[in-house]
Phi, psi and omega in degrees: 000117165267113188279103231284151152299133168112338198263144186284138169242129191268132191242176148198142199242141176241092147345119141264144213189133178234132133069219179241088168223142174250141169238108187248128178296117155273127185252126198280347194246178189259151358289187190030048197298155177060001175293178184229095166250149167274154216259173195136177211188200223219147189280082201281193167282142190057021160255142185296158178296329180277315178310303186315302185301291178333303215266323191284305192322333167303298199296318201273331212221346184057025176264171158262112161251133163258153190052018195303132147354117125309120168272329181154187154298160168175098183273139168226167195212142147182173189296344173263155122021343188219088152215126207243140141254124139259143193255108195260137162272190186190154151210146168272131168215151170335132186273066160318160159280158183283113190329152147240156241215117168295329162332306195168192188250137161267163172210146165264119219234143170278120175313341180276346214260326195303324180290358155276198270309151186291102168264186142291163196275329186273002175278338179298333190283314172332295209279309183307320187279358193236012194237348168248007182071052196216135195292196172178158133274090207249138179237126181243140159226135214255109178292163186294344154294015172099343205259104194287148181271302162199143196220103170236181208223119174274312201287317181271346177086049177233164192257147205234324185245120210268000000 
């Protein structure tokens, strides 16, 4: 389905997460390709954001979750092609081996150890809110090369990006 530039495609994205160890997908596809992402997919029709996370975190990982967490928002805008809402969850789950993924390679990551690795720049904001247990909205905006621009936190009024 071809999607017009500019109209937003609904995701739901799942932190899994044991204490602050992350199980993060290296993603073989575009968007964020070679990335260290958290797993999750796009929204089908007449499915709810909870349903989706629940079908994807499977579909992407063979794990089963029941109760994931909401944490929140995360708008992203630009002049491309790469505008997303996303609905982000968490979950704790056992400090399993690592599934393997058509997706990409999961990993399990030390929350310290991620800002070496190539991620997206708004997931480190990510990790901080759900590792301090606090909900968010996050609204991001993207010059056309992809290179943000603004970054605010909508519930506290804070600017993310310096």
């Amino acid at each position: 389905m071809k999607i017009s530039k500019g109209i937003k495609k609904i995701a739901t994205l799942c932190v899994l997460k044991n204490k602050n160890k992350f199980l993060l997908l290296k993603r073989f596809n575009h968007p964020n390709k070679g990335k260290y992402v958290p797993v999750g997919g796009r929204i089908q029709a007449f499915e709810s954001p909870y349903d989706c996370i629940i079908r994807e975190t499977f579909e992407e990982t063979g794990i089963k979750i029941n109760n994931p967490k909401f944490y929140g928002l995360i708008t992203e805008t630009s002049p491309t092609h790469y505008n997303w809402i996303s609905y982000v969850y968490s979950k704790e789950i056992d400090l399993i081996n690592e599934p393997k993924s058509d997706e990409g390679e999961l990993k399990w990551i030390d929350y310290k150890k991620i800002s070496k690795l190539p991620t997206p720049k708004t997931d480190d904001i990510i990790y901080k809110y759900i590792l301090q247990k606090k909900k968010f909205i996050i609204s991001v905006e993207y010059n056309d090369k992809i290179e943000i621009i603004s970054m605010k936190e909508e519930i506290e009024n804070r600017n993310l990006f310096h």
